[in-house]
C-alpha positions as CSV (number, residue, x, y, z in Angstrom):
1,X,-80.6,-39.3,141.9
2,X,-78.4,-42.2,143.3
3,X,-76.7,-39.5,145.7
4,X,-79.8,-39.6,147.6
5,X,-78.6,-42.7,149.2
6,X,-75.8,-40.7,151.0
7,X,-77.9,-38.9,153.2
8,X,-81.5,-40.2,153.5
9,X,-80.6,-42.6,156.5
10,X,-78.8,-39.8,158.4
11,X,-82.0,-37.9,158.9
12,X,-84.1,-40.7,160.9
13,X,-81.9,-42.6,162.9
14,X,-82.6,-43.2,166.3
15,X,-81.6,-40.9,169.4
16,X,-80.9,-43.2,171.9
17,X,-78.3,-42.6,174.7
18,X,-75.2,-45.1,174.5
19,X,-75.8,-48.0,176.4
20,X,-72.2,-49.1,176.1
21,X,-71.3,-53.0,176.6
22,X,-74.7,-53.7,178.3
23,X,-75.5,-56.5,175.9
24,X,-72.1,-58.4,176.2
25,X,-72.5,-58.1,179.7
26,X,-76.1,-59.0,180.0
27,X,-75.8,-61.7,176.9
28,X,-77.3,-64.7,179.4
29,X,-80.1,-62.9,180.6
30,X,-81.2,-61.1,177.6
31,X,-80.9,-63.3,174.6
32,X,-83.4,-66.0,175.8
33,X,-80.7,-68.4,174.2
34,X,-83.2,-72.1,174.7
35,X,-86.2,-70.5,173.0
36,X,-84.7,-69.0,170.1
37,X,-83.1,-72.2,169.6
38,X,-86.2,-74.2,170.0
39,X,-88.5,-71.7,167.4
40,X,-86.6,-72.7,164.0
41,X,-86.6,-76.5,164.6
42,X,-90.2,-76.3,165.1
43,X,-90.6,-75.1,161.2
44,X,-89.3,-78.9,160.1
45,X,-87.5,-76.8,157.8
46,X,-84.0,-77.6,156.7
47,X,-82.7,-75.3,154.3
48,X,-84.4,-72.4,157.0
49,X,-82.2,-73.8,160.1
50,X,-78.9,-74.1,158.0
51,X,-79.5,-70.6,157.1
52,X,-80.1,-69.4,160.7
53,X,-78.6,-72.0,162.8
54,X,-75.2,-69.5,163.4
55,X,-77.0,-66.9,163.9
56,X,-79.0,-68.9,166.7
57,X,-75.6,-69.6,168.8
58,X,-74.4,-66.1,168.0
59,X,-73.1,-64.1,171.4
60,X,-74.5,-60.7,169.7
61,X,-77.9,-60.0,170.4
62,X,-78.4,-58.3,166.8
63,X,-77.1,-62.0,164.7
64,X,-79.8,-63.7,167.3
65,X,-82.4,-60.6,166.5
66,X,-82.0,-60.9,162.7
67,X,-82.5,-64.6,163.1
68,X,-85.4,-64.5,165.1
69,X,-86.8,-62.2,162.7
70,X,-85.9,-64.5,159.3
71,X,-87.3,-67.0,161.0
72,X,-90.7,-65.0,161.5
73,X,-90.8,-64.3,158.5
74,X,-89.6,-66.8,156.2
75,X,-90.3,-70.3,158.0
76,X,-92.9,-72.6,156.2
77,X,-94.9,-74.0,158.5
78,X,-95.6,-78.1,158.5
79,X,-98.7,-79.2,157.8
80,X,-99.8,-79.6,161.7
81,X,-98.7,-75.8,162.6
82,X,-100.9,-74.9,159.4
83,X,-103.8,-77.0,160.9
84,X,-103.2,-75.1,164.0
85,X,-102.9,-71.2,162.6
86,X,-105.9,-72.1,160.6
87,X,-107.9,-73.3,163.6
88,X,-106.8,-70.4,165.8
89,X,-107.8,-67.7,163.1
90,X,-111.2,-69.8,163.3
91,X,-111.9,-69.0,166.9
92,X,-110.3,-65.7,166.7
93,X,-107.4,-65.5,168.1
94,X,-104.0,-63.9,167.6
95,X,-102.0,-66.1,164.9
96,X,-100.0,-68.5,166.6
97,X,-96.7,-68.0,163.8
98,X,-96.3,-64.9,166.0
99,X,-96.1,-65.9,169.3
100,X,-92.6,-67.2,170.0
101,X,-91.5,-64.0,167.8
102,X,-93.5,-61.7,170.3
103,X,-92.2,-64.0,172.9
104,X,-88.6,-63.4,172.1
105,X,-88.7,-59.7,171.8
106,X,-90.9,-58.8,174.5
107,X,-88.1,-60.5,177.0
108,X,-85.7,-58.4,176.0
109,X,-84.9,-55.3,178.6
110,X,-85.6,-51.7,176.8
111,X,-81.8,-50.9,176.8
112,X,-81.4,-54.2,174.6
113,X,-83.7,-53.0,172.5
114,X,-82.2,-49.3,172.3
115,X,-79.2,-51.2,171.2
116,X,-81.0,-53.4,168.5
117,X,-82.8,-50.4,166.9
118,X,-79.9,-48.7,167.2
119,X,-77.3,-51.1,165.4
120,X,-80.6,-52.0,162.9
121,X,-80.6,-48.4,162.2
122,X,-76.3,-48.2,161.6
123,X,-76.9,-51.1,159.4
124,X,-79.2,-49.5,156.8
125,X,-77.7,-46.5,156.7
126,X,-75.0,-48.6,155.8
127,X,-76.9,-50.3,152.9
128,X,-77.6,-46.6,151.8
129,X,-74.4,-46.3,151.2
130,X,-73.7,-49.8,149.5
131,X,-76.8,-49.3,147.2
132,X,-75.6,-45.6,145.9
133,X,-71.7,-47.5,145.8
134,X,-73.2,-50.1,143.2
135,X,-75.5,-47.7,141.0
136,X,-72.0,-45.6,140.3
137,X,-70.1,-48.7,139.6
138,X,-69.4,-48.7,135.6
139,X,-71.9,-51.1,133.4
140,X,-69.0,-52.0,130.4
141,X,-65.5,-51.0,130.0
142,X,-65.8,-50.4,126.1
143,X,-63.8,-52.1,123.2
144,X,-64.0,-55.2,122.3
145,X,-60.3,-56.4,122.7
146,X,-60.3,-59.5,124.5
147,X,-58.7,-58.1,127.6
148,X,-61.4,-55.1,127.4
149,X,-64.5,-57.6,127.4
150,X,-62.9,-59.8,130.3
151,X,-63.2,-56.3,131.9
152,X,-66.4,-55.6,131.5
153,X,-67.4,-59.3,132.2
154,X,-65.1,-58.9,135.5
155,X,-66.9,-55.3,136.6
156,X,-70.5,-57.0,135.7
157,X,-69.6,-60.0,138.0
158,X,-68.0,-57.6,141.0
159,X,-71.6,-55.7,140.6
160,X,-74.0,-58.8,140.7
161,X,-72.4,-60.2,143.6
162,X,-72.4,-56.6,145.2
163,X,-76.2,-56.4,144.6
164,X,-77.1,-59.9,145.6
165,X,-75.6,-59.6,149.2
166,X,-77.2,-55.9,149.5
167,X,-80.6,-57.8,148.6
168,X,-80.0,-60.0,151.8
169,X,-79.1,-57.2,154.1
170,X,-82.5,-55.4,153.1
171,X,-84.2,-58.6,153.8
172,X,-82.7,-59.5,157.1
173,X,-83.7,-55.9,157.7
174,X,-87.2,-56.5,157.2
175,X,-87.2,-59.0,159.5
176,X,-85.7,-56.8,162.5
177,X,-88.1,-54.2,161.5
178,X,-90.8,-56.5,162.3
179,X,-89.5,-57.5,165.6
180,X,-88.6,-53.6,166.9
181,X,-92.4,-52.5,165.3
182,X,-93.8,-55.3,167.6
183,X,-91.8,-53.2,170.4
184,X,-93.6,-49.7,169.2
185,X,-90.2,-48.6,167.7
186,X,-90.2,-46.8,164.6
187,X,-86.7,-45.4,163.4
188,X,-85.7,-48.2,161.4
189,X,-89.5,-48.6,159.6
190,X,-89.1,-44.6,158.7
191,X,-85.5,-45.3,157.6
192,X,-85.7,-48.3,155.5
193,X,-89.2,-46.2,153.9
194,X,-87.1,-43.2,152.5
195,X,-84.3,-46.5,151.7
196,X,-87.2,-48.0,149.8
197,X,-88.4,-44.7,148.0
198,X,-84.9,-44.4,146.6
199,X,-84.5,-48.2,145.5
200,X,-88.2,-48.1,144.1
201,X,-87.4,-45.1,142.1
202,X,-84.0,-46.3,140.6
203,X,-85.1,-50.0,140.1
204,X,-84.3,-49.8,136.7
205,X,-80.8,-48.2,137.1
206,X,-79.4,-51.3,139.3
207,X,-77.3,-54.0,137.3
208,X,-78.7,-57.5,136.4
209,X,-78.4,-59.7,139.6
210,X,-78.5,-63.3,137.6
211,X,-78.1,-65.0,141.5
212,X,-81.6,-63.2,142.5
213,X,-83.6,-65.1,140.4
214,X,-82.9,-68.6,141.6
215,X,-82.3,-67.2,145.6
216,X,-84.9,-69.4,148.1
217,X,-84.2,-66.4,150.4
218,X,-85.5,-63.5,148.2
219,X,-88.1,-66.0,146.3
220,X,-89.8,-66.8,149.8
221,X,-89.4,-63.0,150.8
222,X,-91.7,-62.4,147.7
223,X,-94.5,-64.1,149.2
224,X,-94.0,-61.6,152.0
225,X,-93.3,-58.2,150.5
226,X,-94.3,-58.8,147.1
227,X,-94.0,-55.1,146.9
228,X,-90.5,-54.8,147.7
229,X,-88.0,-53.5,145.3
230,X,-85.7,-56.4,146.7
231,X,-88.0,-59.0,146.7
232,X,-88.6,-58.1,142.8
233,X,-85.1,-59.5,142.1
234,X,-85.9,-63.0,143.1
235,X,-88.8,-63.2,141.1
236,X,-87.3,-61.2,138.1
237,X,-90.3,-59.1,137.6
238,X,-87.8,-56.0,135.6
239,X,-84.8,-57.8,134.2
């Protein structure tokens, strides 16, 4: 079952035509540089602006993407932006959380977002490939020599840590799906569905991921997709 990874994200990627170096030469324009930088400091949050605040200076419009779209997600609003969102859903209107998101990605021209789905797209196909990589890497090497248990405790490590960083990318994922569905693009929801489908399915097989479980990343993506086979890691709901 794990070599369904190798192909499922071949089959929905995007069709765009190659827009070449159009975002290194439109980077100024495009990026909206001042308002991304102004949404995270708005959360009051700290550990959310350490995690993004690369990201934020970042020359590639994907890195600024991705953090726009953790940032969507993930930021805990202060007690006056709850105040506010609460007060807004009162009269009606559309959830003020949104709007510097929505902001951020309707500025950007439709060749930068042909690029962004594009690379978002390249990027889970890539996961694919990581996630079917770590289900075939060995459990135990056997034996219990000392050399053969420092092994097996060596191979358990290399998996964990291979798993922990695949958890991110399927998070910071999410967050670009967001932005792109806000666009009406839907290549990388279809792709990171059949993704899912396969995680979901082989939940069970992946190794113990002992980082998960104490990650602020993947807890606080729980409260989000509480569905998510990634998200389960973080709040150790099968191991």
């Amino acid at each position: 079952m794990a070599k369904a990874f190798r192909s499922l994200a071949l089959s929905v990627a995007p069709s765009h035509s190659k827009t070449g170096n159009s975002t290194a030469q439109e980077n100024g324009k495009l990026l909206g540089f001042a308002e991304a930088e102004a949404y995270a400091p708005e959360q009051r949050d700290p550990w959310l602006r350490k995690l993004v605040a690369a990201d934020l200076q970042s020359p590639k419009l994907y890195r600024r993407a991705a953090a726009m779209g953790t940032v969507h997600r993930l930021g805990e609003a202060s007690p006056i932006q709850a105040q506010r969102q609460l007060d807004a859903l009162l009269r009606g209107e559309v959830d003020p959380t949104e709007e510097p998101a929505r902001r951020w990605i309707f500025g950007r021209a439709p060749s930068a977002i042909d690029e962004l789905e594009r690379e978002a797209c390249q990027r889970a196909e890539a996961l694919a490939q990581e996630l079917f990589s770590i289900l075939e890497l060995p459990r135990t090497m056997g034996g219990s020599e000392p050399a053969e248990v420092m092994r097996s405790q060596n191979a358990a490590r290399l998996s964990s840590a291979r798993l922990h960083a695949a958890l991110h990318r399927r998070d910071e994922l999410e967050g670009l799906r967001v932005l792109l569905e806000m666009r009406g693009r839907s290549a990388l929801t279809r792709q990171l569905a059949a993704l899912d489908a396969q995680a979901t399915s082989q939940r069970s097989a992946f190794p113990v991921c002992a980082e998960a479980t104490e990650d602020e990343r993947l807890l606080r993506a729980c409260a989000c997709n509480p569905e998510g086979w990634w998200t389960s890691f973080g709040s150790d709901t099968e191991h």
